[in-house]
N, C-alpha and C positions, 0 to 999 in steps of 0.2 A: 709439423716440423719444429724444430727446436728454436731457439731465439738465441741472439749471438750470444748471450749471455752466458747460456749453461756449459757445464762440460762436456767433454768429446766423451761418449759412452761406449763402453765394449761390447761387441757382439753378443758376446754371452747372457748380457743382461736383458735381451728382447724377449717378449713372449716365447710360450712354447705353442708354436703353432708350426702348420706342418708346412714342409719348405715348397708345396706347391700352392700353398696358400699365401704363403708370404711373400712380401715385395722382395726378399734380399734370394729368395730362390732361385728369382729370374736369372737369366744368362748376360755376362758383360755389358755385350750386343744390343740386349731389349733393355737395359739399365741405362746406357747411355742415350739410346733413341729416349727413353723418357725425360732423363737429365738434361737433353737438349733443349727442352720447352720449358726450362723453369728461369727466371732471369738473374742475368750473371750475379749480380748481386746477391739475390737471396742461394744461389749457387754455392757460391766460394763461403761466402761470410756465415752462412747456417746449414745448410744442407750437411757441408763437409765436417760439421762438428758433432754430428749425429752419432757413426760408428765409423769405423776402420775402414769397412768396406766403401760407404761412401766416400770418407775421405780419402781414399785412393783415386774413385772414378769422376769425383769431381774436379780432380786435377788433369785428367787425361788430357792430351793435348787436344782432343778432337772438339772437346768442351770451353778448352782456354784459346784456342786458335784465334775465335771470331766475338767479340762481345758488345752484345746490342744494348744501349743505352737509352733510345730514342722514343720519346714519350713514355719513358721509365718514369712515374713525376714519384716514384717512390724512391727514387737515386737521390737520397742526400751529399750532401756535400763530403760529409766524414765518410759515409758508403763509398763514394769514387776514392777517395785519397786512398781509402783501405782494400779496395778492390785494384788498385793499379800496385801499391805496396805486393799485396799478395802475387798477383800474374802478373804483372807490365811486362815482366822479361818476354813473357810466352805467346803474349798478341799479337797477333798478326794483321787484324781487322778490328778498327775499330767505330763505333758509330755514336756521335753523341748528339746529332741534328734532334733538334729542337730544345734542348736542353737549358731551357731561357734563365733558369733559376742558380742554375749553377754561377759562380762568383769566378773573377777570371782569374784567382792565385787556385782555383782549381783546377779548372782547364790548363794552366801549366803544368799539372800533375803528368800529361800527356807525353811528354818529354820524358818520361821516365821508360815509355816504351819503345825504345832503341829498336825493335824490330820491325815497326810498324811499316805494313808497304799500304794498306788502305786505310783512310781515317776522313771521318766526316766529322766537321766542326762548324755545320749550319745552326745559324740560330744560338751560337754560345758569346759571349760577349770576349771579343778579341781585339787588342789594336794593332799598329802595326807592330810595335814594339816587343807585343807578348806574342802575335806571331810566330815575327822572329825569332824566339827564346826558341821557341818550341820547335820548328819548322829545323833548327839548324842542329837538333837533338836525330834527326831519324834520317840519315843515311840511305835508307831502304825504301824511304819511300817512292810510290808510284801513282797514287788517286789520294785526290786532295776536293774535298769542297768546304766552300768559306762563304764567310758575307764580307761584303765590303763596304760598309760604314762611313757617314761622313765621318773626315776627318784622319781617314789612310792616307798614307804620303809612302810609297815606295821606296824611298828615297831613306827609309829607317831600317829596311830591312839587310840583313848583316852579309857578308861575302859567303859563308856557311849556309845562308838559309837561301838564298840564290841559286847554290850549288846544287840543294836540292830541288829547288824549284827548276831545275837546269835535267832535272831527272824525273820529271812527273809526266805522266802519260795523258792522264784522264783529270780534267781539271769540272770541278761546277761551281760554278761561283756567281753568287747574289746579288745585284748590286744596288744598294741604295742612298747613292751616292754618282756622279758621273764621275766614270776613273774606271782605267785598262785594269784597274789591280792589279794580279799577280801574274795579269796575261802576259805581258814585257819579256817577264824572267823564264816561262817556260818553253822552251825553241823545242823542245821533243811531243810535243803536244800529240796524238792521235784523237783524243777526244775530248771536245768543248764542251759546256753546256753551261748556255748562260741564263738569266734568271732576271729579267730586267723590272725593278718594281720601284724606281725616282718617281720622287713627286715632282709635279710642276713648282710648284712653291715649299719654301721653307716653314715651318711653324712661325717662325716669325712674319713671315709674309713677302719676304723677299724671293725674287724669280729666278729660276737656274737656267742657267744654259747649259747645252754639252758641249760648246766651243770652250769648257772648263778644260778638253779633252786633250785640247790641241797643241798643247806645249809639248807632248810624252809623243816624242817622234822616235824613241826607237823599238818599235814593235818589227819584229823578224815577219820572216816568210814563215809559215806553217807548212813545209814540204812532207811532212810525216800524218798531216792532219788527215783522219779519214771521216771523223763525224763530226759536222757543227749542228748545233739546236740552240734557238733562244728564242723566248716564251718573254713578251710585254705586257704589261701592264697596263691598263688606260692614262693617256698621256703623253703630248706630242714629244717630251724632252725625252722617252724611251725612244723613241723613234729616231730623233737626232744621233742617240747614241750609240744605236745599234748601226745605224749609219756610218758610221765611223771603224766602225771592227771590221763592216762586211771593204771598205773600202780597202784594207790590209787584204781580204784574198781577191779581191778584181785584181790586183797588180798583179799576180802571178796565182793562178787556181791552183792548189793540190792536185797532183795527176790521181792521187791514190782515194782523194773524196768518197766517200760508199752514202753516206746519209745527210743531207742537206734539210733541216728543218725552219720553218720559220712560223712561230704561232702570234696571230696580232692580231687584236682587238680592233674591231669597225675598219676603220679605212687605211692604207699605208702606200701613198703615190712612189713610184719609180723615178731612181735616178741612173744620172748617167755612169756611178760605180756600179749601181746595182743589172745594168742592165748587161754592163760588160761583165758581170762575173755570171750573167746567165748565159750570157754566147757563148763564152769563155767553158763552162761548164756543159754544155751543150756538143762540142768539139773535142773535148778532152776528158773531160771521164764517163764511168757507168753507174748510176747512182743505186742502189738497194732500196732508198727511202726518202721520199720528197712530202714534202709540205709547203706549201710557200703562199700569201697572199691573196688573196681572192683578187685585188686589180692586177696582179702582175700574171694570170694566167687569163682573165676576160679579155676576150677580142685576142689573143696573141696565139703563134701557131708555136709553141716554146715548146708542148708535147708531144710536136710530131718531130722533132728534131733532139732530146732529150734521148740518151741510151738508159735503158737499164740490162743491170744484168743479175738476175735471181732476185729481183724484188721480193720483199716483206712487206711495204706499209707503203701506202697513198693516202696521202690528204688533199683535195678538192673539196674542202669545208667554203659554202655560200658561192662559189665561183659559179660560174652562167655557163657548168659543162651541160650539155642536151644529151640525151640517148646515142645519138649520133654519132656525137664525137665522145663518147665513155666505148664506144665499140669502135670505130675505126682508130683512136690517138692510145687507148691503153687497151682492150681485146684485143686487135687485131693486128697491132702492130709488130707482128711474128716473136711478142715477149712469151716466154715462160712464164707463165702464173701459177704456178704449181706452188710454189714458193710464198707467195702472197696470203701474211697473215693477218694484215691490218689492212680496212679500209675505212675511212671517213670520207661520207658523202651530205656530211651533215650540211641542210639549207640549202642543197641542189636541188631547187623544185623542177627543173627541166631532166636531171638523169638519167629515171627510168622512162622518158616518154621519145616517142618520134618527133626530128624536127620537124616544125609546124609554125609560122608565124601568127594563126591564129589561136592556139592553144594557149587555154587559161591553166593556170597554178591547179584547179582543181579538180581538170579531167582526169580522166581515165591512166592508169600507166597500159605502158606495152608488156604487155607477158612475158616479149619473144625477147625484149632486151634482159630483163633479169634473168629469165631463163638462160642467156646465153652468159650473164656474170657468176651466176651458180656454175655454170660446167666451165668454165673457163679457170675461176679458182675455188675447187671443191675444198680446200685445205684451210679457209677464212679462218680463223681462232677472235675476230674483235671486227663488227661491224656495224655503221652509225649511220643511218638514216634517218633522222629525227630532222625537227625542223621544217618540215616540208610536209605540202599532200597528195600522199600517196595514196590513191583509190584504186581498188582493186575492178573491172569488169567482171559483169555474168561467165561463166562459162564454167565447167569441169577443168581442175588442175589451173586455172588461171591466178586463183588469190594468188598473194605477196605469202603469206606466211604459207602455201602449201609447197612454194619455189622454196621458199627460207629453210623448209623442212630439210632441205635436200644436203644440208649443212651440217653433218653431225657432230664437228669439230669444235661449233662455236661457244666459248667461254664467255666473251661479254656481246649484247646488243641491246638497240637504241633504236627504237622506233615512234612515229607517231599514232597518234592515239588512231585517228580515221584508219590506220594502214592496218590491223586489227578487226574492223567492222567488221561482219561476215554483208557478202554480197552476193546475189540481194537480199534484203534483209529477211533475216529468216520468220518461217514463217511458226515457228512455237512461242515467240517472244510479242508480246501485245504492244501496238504502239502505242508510244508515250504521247502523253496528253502533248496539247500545246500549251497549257500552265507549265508543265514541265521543263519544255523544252528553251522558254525567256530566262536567258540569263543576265544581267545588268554587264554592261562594257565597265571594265576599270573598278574602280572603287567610291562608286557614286552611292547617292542616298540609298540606304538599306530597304532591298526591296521582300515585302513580306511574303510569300508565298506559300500555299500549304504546301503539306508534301503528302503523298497518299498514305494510308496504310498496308505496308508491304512485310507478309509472312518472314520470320527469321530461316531462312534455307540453312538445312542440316549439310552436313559432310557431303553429299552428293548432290553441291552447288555448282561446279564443273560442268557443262554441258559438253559428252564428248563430241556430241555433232558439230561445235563448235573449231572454226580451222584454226583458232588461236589458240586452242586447247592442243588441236592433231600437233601443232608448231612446237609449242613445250614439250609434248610427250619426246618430239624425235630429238631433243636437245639437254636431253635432261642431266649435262654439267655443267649447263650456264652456271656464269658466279656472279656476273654481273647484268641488269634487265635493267632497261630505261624503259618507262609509256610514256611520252611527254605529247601533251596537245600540239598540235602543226604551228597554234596562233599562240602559243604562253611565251609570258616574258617574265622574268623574278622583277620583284620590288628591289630587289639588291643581290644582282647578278656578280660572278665572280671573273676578273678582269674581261667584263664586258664593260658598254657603256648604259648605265642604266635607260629607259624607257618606262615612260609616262602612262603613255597610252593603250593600255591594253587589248584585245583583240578579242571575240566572241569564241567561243568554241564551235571547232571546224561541224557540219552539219552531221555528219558520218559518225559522230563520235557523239550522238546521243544514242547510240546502238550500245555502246562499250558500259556495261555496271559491275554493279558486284559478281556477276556470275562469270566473267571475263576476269577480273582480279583474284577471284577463289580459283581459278586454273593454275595461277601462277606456285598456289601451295605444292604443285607436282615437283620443282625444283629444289630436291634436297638438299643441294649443296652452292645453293645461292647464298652470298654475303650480303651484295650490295643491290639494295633496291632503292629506287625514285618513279615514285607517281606524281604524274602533275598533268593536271586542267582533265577531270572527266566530269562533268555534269551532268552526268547520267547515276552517281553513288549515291544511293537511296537510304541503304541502311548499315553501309561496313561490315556486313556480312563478310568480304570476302577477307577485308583483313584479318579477320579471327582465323580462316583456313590457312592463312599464312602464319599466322604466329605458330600455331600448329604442329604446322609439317615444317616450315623452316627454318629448324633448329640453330642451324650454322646463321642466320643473317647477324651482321655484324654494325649496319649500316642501314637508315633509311628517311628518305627522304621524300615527303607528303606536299603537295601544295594543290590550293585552290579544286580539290576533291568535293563534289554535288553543288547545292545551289550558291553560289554566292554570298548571298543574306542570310545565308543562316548555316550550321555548322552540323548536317546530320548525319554524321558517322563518329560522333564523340562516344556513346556507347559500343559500336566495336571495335574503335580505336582501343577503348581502355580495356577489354576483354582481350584485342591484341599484345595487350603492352604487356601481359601478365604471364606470357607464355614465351617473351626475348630475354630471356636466360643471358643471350651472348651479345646482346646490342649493346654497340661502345657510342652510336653519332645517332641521334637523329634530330630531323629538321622539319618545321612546320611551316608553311607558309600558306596561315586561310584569313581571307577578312573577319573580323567579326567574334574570333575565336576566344573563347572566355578561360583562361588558365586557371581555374578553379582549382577545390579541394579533389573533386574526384578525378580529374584530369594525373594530378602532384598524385596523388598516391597510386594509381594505375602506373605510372611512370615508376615509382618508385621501387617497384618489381621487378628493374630492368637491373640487378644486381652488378653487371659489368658496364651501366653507363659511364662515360666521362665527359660525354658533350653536349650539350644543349642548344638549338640554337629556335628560336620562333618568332616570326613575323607576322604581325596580324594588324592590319591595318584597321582602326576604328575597335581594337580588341581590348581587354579585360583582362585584370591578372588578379590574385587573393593573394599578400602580401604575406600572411601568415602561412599557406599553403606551398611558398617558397623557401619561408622558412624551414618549415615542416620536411620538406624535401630534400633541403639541402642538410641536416639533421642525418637525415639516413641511407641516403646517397653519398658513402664515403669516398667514391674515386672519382666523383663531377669533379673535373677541374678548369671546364670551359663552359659559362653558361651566358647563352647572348638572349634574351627577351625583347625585342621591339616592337610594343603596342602603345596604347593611345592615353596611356595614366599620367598621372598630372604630375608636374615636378614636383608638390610636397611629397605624394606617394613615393616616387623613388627614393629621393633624399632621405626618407623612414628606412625606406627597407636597405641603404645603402648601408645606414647608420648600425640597424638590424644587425645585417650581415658582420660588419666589425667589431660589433663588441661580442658577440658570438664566438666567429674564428681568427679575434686577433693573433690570438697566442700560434696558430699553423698556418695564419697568411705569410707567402714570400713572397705575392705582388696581387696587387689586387687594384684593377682600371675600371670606371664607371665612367660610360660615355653617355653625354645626355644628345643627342643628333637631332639635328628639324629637320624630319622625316617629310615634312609639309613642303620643304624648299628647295629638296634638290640627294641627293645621291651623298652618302657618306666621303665617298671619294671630293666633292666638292667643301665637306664642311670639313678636311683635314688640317686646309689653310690657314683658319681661326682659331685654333686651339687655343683657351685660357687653363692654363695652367695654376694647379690648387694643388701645391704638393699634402697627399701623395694621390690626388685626386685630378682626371682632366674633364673638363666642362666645356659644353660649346652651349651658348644660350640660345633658347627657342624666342623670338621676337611676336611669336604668339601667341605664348605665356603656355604654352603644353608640352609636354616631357614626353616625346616618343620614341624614346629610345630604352633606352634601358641599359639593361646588365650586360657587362661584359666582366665573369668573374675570372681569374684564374687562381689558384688556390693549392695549396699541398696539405693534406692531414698526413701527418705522422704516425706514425703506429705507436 
């Protein structure tokens, strides 16, 4: 493709090649479908300056309608100004979330698109003031998402920009700061979605409250609202706050309510708004989609009294539902399930079993209940059972994954590692030593163990006798697969609350290796994968059949994979890494693990990375090897490393990294974190500030944190 630079070139001057060979032969139709996947930027600004033809069809409206900006990190600043110059008049949709580099005299650029009914400005640097500018430019708006910042005050925003906020349907809004924001102003609201992520304390170390909230008394009824969702953060002043919004619909419920969410980390006790807007809600609508607290549905009979009508999604994530009541409060409760595409049963260790007061976490499930949640909703498209153990009994057609089969709908699942095992265990598979099966709890002193010597298994590593195997076969457009061990917890969980104490790998789930992970290469059109906790992976065998056959994976995400003390699947990890053409995220999290030279260049194969993230607790990095990587890894623009290197070592490679890409950094944060003391989330408090650097000191005198790079190369 051409560079903005050249001229617009005439048709005439292309090759003489024959017009079924050539791209401009194609049909309008199959020129636009391609045109569609190239980004608006290099679109408008080079594409169109190619020939005539293109510049025709890259103006079509179908092209200029909707223009995705979001984690574009090749969107310059002059690129936006010149891309909105060009089409502003003709957008209709626009998206510029995450856009953190952008400067905020550009983002007012946005105003220029008078048409605009959808526009996302997450993550862009806005105050109230520039807002305003902007907000009281677009007439036509309809969906708005923002962040909201310390330091909003409502109170700036103009009679114009009101006006439109008096006209917005669909609001999401961020908030990192306690404050209604923009909620006040929009009385036509149909759909909420809030984003709670306040810290308990300020960088300075001063403490908030949400009774910051309580002056801003004139928040409307929401009579038009039909969907609320907000998603907290760790942290009781979310909790205060979110307090506060649900108390605005207890006074009077929306009759018209369809989706009620609420996601919250650990624990979240009931109050007296909260309780009246469940009665209230219980009486007066039919919901589509619940979610709500794991205490506010324990011990309560809220779902025998709860309508739905045509549900899609349930969340019972960690609540104390039993088999029991999963079949008399939601099977049988004469709902339509036909309709139901989402379920999350994640950390119900009672769901699939009968009630039973002496039933342990790790018996047996019931057959007869799953069996009756497959026919009850055959249509599932996203279902999460992770968390839990789920043990399959002896018998023909009893396994979990030969019921799972019976789902051929399903797009994403999540299950644990044991639920997988085949039972009983089979009998072509030799069992594993008992040296094998001692794994260390936690992250205690590095325990040496050998490991046998186990053959490299060719392409027909898949056992198809295997039920985990018959499972994938019958679902083969998963896009999204979680294994995750029953017992795993992350070192640094995301809006969970971290955990210390780790938990041994469930017994079931020394059956699960490589020849169980090479199954999974049957899923062509899987993006996103996470494995975590098998101590059974011997040699990564299976991830090589993965890299393989799953061309499309986009995303992946490894932890605590074979023995603890020691890291042996680093050789087909990197024979993996050579064959992700299209991998943008992955994540490591193994103790131990040594980021070396041939680690960095096995990685460096992944030509569409841009993320990095690895955790290794008691791990090793080669400072030069980061170098080296970051060298030829042109579109990394997020790289988080947190192992066990000393603070001169980062400080080096901090230093490294700057004088290298001063000249294309637009923001670059090095967090030093005492990994030894407590949860990121707790060392956010202390921040010493080193402009353009932020440091928190280790009192141990060890630097376990590392890189948090963000970065733009320019072309």
């Amino acid at each position: 493709m051409a560079s903005s630079g050249e001229d617009t070139c005439d048709d005439s001057d292309t090759a003489p090649v024959a017009d079924s060979a050539h791209l401009l032969g194609f049909s309008d139709e199959i020129l636009l479908h391609i045109l569609s996947h190239v980004p608006s930027t290099d679109l408008v600004l080079n594409v169109r300056r190619t020939c005539r033809k293109l510049a025709a069809l890259c103006l079509d409206k179908s092209l200029t309608h909707t223009v995705l900006l979001q984690k574009d990190y090749e969107a310059s600043e002059d690129k936006v100004k010149r891309l909105v110059k060009e089409i502003g008049r003709d957008v209709q949709q626009l998206s510029m979330a995450g856009c953190y580099w952008l400067s905020g005299t550009t983002v007012e650029h946005v105003a220029r698109c008078r048409g605009l009914v959808r526009v996302n400005l997450s993550g862009c640097p806005l105050t109230s003031l520039r807002l305003s500018k902007v907000l009281s430019a677009l007439p036509h708006l309809r969906s708005l998402a923002i962040d909201v910042s310390p330091g909003f005050d409502a109170s700036q925003l103009s009679s114009e920009c009101k006006a439109t906020l008096s006209r917005v349907q669909e609001l999401k809004q961020t908030l990192y700061t306690p404050s209604y924001g923009v909620v006040p102003c929009c009385t036509s609201l149909e759909k909420l979605l809030l984003y709670f992520e306040i810290l308990d304390r300020t960088r300075e170390g001063a403490v908030l409250s949400g009774q910051l909230m309580v002056g801003q008394s004139n928040v409307p009824h929401y009579q038009h609202l039909r969907v609320f969702y907000a998603r907290l953060a760790p942290g009781y002043i979310n909790q205060e706050v979110v307090r506060l919004y649900l108390a605005v619909l207890s006074d009077r419920t929306p009759e018209n309510l369809h989706a009620f969410l609420i996601s919250v980390p650990g624990s979240f006790a009931e109050s007296g708004a909260t309780r009246n807007l469940l009665e209230s809600m219980a009486r007066n609508v039919a919901l589509d989609a619940l979610q709500l607290p794991k205490s506010w549905l324990n011990g309560s009979a809220l779902l025998q009294h709860m309508k739905f009508s045509s549900p899609f999604y349930f969340s019972f994530s960690r609540c104390a539902l039993s088999g029991g009541h999963l079949l008399q409060r939601v099977i049988d409760g004469g709902r339509d399930l036909q309709s139901l595409a989402g379920l999350n049963l994640s950390g119900c260790a009672h769901c699939l079993a009968p009630d039973c007061l002496l039933r342990k976490a790790e018996d047996d499930i019931d057959p007869a209940i799953l069996e009756a949640l497959v026919a009850a909703c055959p249509n599932l498209r996203h279902l999460n059972l992770s968390a839990a153990h789920h043990h399959s009994p002896a018998g023909p057609s009893q396994h979990l994954c030969q019921l799972l089969a019976r789902l051929p709908h399903l797009r994403s699942l999540s299950l644990p590692v044991c639920a997988v095992a085949d039972s009983p265990p089979r009998a072509d598979r030799a069992p594993i030593p008992p040296t094998m099966r001692a794994v260390p709890r936690g992250f205690g002193k590095k325990v040496r163990i050998g490991v046998q010597s186990v053959p490299f298994p060719g392409p027909a590593g898949p056992q198809p006798s295997s039920v985990f195997w018959s499972l994938l076969k019958n679902v083969p457009f998963l896009d999204r697969l979680e294994l995750i061990g029953s017992n795993f917890s992350s070192a640094m969980p995301r809006n969970e609350p971290a955990i210390r104490n780790s938990l041994p790998p469930c017994s079931r789930a020394q059956s699960v290796g490589d020849a169980e992970v090479a199954a999974i290469g049957q899923l062509a059109f899987l993006r996103h994968l996470t494995l975590a906790q098998l101590p059974s992976i011997l040699t990564g065998s299976g991830l090589v059949s993965i890299g393989l056959q799953c061309q499309q994976l986009q995303s992946l995400s490894l932890a605590h994979l074979g023995l603890m003390g020691k890291v042996v699947y680093m050789s087909g990890l990197s024979d993996m890494l050579k064959h992700c053409k299209r991998l943008k995220d992955l994540r490591l999290e193994q103790p131990y693990f040594s980021a070396n030279a041939q680690f960095f260049q096995a990685l460096s194969q992944c030509s569409a990375l841009q993320r990095l993230c690895l955790v290794s607790r008691s791990g090793t990095l080669q400072p030069e090897a980061v170098l080296a990587f970051m060298a030829r890894c042109l579109h990394v623009v997020v790289c988080h490393l947190f192992t066990g290197e000393s603070l001169s070592t980062c400080r080096s490679l901090q230093q490294a990294l700057l004088r290298r890409w001063r000249p294309h950094v637009m923001w670059l944060l090095l967090l030093l974190l005492d990994f030894l003391l407590g949860s990121a989330h707790q060392a956010q408090g202390s921040l010493l500030t080193s402009c353009p650097l932020l440091w928190t000191g280790s009192p141990t005198g060890r630097g376990i944190l590392v890189h948090r790079v963000h970065f733009i190369i320019r072309p």
